[in-house]
C-alpha positions in Angstrom: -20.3 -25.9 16.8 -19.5 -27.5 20.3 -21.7 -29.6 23.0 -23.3 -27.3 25.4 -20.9 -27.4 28.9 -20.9 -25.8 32.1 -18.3 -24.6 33.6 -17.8 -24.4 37.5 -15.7 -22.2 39.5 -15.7 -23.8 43.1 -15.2 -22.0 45.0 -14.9 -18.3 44.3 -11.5 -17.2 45.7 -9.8 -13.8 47.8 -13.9 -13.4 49.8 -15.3 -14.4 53.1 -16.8 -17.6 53.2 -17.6 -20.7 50.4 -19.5 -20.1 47.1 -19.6 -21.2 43.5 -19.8 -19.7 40.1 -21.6 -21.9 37.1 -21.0 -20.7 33.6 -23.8 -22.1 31.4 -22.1 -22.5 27.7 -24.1 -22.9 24.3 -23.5 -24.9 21.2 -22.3 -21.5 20.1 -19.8 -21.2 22.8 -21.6 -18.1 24.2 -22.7 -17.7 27.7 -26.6 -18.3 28.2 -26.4 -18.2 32.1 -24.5 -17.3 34.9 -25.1 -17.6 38.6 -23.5 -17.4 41.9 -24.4 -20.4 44.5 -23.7 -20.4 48.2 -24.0 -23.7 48.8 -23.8 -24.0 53.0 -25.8 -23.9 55.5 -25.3 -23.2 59.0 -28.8 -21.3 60.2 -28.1 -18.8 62.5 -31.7 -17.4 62.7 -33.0 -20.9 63.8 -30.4 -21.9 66.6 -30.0 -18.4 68.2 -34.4 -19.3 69.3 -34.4 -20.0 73.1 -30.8 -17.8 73.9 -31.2 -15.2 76.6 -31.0 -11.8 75.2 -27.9 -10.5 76.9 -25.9 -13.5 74.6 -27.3 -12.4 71.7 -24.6 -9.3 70.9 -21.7 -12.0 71.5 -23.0 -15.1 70.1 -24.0 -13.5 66.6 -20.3 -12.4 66.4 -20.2 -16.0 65.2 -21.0 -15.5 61.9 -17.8 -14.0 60.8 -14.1 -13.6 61.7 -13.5 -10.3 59.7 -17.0 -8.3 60.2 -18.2 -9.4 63.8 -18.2 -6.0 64.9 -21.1 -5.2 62.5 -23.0 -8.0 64.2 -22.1 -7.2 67.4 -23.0 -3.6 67.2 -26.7 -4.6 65.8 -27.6 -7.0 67.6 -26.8 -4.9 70.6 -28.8 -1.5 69.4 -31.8 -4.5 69.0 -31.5 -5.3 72.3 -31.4 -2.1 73.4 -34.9 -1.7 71.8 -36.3 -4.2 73.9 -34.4 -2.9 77.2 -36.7 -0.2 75.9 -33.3 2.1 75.6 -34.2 4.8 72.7 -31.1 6.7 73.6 -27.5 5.6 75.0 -25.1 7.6 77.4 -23.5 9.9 75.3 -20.0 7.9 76.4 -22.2 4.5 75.8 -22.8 5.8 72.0 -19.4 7.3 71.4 -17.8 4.3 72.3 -19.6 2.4 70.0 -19.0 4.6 67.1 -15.2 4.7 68.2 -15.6 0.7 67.7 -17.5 1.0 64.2 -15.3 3.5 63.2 -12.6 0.9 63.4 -14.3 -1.8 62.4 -15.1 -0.5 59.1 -11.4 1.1 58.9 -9.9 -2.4 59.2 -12.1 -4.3 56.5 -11.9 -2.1 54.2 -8.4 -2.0 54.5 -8.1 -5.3 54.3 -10.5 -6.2 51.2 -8.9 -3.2 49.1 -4.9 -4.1 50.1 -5.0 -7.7 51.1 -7.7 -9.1 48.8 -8.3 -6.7 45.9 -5.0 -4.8 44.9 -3.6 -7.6 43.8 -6.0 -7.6 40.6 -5.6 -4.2 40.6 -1.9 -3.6 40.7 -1.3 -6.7 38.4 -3.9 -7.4 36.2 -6.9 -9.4 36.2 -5.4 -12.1 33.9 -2.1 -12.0 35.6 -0.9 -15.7 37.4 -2.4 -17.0 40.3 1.0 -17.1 41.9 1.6 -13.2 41.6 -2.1 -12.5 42.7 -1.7 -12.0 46.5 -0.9 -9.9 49.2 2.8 -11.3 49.2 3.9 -10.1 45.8 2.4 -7.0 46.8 4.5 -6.6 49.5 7.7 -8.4 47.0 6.4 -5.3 44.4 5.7 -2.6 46.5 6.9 -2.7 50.2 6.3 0.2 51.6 2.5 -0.4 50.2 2.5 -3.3 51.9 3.7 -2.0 54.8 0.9 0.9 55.3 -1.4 -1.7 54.3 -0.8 -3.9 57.6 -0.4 -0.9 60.1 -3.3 0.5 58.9 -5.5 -2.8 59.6 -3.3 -2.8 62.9 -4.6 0.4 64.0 -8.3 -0.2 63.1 -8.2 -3.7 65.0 -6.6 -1.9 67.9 -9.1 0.6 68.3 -11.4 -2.6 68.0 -9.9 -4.0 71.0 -9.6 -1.0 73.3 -13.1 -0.6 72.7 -14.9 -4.1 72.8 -12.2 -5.8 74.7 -11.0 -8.3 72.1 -9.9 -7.8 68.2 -12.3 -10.3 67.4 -15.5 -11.2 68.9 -15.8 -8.6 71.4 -17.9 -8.4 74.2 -18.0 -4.3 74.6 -21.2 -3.2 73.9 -24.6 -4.8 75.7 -28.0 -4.1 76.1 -28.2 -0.5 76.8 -25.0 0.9 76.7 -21.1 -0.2 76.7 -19.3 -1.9 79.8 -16.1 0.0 79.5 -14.9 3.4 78.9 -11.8 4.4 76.8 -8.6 5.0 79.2 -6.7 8.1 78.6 -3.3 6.6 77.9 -4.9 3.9 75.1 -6.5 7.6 73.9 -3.2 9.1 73.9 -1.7 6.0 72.1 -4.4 6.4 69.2 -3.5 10.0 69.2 0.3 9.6 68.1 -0.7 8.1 65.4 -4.0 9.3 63.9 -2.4 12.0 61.8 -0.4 9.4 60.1 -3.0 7.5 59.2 -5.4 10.0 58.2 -2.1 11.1 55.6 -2.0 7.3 54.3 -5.8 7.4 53.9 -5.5 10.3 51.5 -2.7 8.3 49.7 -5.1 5.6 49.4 -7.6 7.6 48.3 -5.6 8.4 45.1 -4.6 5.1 44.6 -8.0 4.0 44.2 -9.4 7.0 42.6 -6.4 6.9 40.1 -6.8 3.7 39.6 -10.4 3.8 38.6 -10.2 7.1 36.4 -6.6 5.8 34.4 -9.2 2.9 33.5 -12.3 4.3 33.0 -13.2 2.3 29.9 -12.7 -1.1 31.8 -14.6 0.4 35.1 -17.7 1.9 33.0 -18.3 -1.5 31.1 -17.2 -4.1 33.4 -20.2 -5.8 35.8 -21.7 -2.5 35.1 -25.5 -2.0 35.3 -28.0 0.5 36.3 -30.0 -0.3 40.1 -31.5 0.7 42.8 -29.4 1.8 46.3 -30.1 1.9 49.6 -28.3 2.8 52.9 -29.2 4.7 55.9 -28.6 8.2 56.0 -28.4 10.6 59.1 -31.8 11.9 59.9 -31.3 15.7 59.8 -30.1 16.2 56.9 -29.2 12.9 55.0 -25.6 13.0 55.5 -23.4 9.6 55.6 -23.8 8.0 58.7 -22.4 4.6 58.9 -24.2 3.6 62.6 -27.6 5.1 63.0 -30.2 6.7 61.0 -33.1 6.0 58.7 -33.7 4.1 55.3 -33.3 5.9 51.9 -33.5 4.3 48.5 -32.8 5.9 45.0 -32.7 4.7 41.9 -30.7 4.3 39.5 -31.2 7.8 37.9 -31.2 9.2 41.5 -35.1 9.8 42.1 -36.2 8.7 45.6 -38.3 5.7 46.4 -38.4 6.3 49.7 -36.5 8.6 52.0 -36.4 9.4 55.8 -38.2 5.8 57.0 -37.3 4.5 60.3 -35.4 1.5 60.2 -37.8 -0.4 62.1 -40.3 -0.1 59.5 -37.7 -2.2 57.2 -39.9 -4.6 56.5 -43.0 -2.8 55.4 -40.5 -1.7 52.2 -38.3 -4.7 51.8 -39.1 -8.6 50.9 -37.1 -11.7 51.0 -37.4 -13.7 48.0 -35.8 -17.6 47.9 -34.5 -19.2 44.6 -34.0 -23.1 44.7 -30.4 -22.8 43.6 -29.0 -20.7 46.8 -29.5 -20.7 50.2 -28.9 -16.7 49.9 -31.9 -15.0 49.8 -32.8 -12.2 47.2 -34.1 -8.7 49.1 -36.3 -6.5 46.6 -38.1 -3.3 47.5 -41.8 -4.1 48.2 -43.5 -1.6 45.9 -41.5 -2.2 43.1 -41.5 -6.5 42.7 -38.8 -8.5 42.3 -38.4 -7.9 38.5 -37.2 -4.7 39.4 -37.2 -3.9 43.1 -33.8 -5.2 43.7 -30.8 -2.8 44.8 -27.5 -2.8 45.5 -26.0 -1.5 49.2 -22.4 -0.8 50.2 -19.7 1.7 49.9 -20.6 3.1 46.5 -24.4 2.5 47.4 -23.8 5.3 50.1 -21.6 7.0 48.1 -24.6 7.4 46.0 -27.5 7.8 48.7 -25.6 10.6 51.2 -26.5 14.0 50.6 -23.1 14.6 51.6 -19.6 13.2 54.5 -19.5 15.7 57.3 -15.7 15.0 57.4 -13.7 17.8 55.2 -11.8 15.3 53.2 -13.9 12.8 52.8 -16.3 15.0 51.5 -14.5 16.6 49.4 -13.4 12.9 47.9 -16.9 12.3 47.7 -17.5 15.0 45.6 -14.9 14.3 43.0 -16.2 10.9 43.2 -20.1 12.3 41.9 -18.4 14.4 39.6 -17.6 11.6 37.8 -21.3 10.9 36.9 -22.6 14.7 37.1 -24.1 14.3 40.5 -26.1 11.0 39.8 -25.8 7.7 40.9 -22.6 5.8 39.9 -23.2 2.3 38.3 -19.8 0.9 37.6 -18.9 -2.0 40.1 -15.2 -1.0 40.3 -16.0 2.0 41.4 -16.8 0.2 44.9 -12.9 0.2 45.7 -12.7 4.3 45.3 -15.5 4.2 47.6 -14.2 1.8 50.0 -11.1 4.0 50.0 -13.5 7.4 51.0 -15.0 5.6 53.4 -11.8 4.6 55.1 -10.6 8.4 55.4 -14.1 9.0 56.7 -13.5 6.3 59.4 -9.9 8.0 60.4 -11.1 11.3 60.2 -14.2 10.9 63.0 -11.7 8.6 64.9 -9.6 11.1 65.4 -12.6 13.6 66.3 -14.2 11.2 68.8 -10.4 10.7 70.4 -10.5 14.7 71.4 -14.1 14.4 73.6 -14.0 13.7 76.7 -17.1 12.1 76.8 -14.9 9.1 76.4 -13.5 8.8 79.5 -17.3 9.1 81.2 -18.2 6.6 83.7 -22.2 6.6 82.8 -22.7 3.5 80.3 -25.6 2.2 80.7 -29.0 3.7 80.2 -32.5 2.0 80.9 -35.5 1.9 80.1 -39.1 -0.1 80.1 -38.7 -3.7 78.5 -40.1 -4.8 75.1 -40.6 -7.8 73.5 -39.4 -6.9 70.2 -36.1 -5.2 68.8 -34.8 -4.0 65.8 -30.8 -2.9 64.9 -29.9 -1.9 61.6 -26.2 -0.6 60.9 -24.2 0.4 57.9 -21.6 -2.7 58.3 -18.6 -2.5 56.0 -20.2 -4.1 53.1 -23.2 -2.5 53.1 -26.8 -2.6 55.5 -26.8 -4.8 58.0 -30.6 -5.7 59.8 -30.9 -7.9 62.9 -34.0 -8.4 64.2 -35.7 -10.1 67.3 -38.7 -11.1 69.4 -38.2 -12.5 72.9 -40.3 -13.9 75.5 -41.6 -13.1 79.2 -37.9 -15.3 80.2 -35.9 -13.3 78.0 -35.5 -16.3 75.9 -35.4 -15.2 71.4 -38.3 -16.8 69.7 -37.6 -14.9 66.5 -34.7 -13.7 64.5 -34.7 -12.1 61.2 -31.0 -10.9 59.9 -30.7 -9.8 56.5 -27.0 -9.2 56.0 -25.3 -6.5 53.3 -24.4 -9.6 51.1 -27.8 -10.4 51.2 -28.7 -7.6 50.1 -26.5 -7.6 47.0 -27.3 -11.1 45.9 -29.6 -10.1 43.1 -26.5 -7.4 41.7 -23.7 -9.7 42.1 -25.6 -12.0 40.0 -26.1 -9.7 37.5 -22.3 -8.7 37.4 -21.5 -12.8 37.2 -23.5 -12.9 34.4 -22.2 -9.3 32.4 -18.4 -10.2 33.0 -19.0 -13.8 31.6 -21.1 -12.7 28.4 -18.2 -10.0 27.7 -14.6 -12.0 28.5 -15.9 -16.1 27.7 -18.4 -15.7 25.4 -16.6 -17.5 22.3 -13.6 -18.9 24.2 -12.4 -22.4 23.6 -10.4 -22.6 25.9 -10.8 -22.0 29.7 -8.0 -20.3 31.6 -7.4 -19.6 34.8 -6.9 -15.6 34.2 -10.3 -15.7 32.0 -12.4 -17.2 35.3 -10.7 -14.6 37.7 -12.4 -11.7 35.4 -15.6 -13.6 36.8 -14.3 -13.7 40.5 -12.9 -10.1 40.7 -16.4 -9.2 39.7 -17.7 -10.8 42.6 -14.8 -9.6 44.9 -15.8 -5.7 43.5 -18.6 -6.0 46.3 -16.5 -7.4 49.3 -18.9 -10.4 49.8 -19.3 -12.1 53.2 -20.6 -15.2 52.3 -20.9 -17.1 55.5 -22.7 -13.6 57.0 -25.3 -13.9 53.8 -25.6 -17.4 54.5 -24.2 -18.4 57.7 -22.0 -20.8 56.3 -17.9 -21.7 56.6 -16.2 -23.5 53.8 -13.2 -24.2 52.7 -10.9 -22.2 50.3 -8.7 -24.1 47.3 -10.2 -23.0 44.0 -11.6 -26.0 42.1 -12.7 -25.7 38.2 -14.7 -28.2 36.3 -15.8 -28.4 33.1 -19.0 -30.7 32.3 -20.6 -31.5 29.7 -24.4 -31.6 28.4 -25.3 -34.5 30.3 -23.3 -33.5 33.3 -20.0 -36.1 32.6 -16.8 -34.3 33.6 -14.4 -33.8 31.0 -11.7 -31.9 32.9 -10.9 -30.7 36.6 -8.4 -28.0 37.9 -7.4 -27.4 41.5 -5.0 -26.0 43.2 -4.8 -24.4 47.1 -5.2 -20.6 47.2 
């Protein structure tokens, strides 16, 4: 028998943005609670109140270095709302899918190379010091070396499209302010092939990866949910920038299906815990208890009828085979997704790069003002929602953004929780590989913490152990 202790990992390491684990220890050594804590503030939805509309696409950029594009793109198809635009230019809407395209190429790429494979390739107990993109690149160059050209390309097409790699200013209220020049297009074009051969590749890597280990990916942070996404409105295909809500759950029976996106808040609810500043979504009808879902790449793996892009679909479908056609569960699995999803990207890059539309002149479309707007994307990590209100000056007086970490709050939790229970529960003593088991759990869902929150932190990796009473009996840090 020992003193109940807690034990702290501060902050989580390899995600975007500043958050905690606590590990709540019993007299029995087992784990009685687990919980991740973002514990910043910045407050987006309050300070963006009294901005003109036109800033608001570029200004809520802000929130992130690595997924602005997400933000960018829905606050701008808000705005557009309340432009009263309820279609773009077909060059105003390519372009923006060319940019989304490459937005989601790029993080994916970098989560699954840069921040994941190093678990992965190594092993989740390996050292600190081998767990990084370096010794990936020591281990396996040429790895390595796809892994960066591929980002390259995906933060090029960024630029040519919104006029910056990072914090663009390309898309505005109604349209786009910039067409796609022929010789950037014939730039892209030399080297889409390529890429779309190292997608593939990566493909394999992942889905080998998950299927060598299928006893470790079916048990670890694994749990059923509920999923939602948007789907394409014809026919529920993956689309990954417009279409309407669908939710399934975890046996794959619909709980809703086909809903307009502005109707998100007749089906979803926002609950607060005193312990987070990230909220905790749930679907309305259902309660908290069991309302919650999960979004991302395997949610829309699970959601989508089907990828109208011939290899990702047929990826896709080896992927469902796994499970016989119903929703996957296992958390790990997000990486083979991510991986589809990438391919996806490339392969309607390199359809968009043959229309002509993109060298159109007509951006802008218009239409009769509103005061209220709603924009809901599929961002890399999962559904994005931006919504606003504005006044007779054009001024914000409302903002609601409920972010794809967000979203997952309530599942990454849960995954905390199952990893701790299953690889601490009955450990003396703490190590450094035992905690990353905990953090790779958390990493499984690409978290944006300062998106979720809209907070910036800091990154060494701090570990404390208390006990009962809260004294601390001994501290770890290093810089990551």
């Amino acid at each position: 028998m020992t003193e109940p202790r807690m034990i702290e990992i501060s902050p989580v390491t390899r995600v975007e943005g500043h958050g905690k684990v606590t590990i709540h220890l019993n007299a029995e050594n087992e784990v009685d609670e687990a919980r991740l804590h973002i514990v910043e503030f910045r407050g987006f939805e309050r300070f963006i109140r009294g901005r003109l509309m036109w800033e608001v696409p570029v200004i809520v950029q802000r929130l992130c270095g690595i997924c602005p594009v997400s933000h960018h793109l829905a606050a701008a198809k808000a705005m557009d709302m309340i432009a009263g635009v309820d279609q773009l230019t077909p060059t105003g809407e390519k372009m923006r899918r060319l940019m989304h395209y490459g937005q989601v190429m790029q993080s994916h790429v970098l989560h699954f190379f840069h921040l994941a494979a190093p678990d992965l390739l190594f092993g989740f107990g390996a050292p600190a010091e081998k767990r990084n993109i370096f010794e990936v690149l020591k281990e396996q160059p040429e790895l390595g070396k796809r892994a960066v050209l591929m980002r390259k390309y995906g933060q090029e097409i960024i630029e040519a499209t919104a006029g910056k790699k990072v914090h663009g200013t390309g898309a505005i209220p109604g349209g786009i302010n910039r067409n796609l020049p022929l010789e950037r297009r014939d730039h892209f074009l030399s080297n889409v092939d390529e890429m779309i051969e190292w997608c593939q590749d990566a493909v394999k890597l992942a889905r080998d990866y998950t299927l060598e280990n299928e006893d470790l990916v079916s048990e670890f942070g694994s749990f059923p949910s509920n999923y939602m996404s948007i789907v394409r409105e014809s026919d529920g295909a993956l689309d990954l920038y417009h279409g309407t809500l669908r939710a399934l759950s975890s046996t794959g029976d619909t709980i809703f299906d086909q809903v307009p996106y502005t109707r998100y808040h007749e089906l979803i609810v926002e609950d607060v815990r005193s312990w987070s500043y990230m909220k905790f979504p749930f679907i309305k009808e259902l309660g908290p208890d069991v309302g919650w879902y999960r979004v991302g790449p395997l949610a829309r793996m699970n959601t989508a009828s089907f990828i109208d892009t011939p290899l990702a679909d047929a990826a896709h479908k080896e992927l469902k085979a796994v499970t016989s056609g119903t929703p996957n569960n296992s958390t790990l699995a997000n990486h083979w997704a991510r991986m589809i999803e990438v391919l996806h990207c490339v392969e309607k890059i390199r359809e968009l790069l043959h229309d002509p539309d993109l060298q159109g002149t007509d951006l802008i479309a218009k239409g009769d003002r509103r005061e209220e707007g709603i924009g809901v994307i599929e961002a890399p990590r999962g559904n994005l929602i931006h919504h606003y209100k504005v006044d007779e000056h054009d001024q914000v007086t409302y903002c609601n953004l409920i972010v794809s970490t967000t979203h997952n709050n309530e599942g990454m939790n849960r995954a905390v929780k199952d990893v701790a229970v299953k690889h601490l529960s009955g450990k003396e003593q703490i190590t450094e590989g035992l905690l990353n088991h905990v953090e790779v759990a958390v990493r499984a869902y690409d978290p944006c913490l300062s998106c979720a929150t809209h907070a910036l932190g800091q990154m060494p990796l701090q570990v404390e152990l208390f006990d009962a009473d809260g004294g601390l009996v001994d501290c770890r840090s290093q810089c990551i």
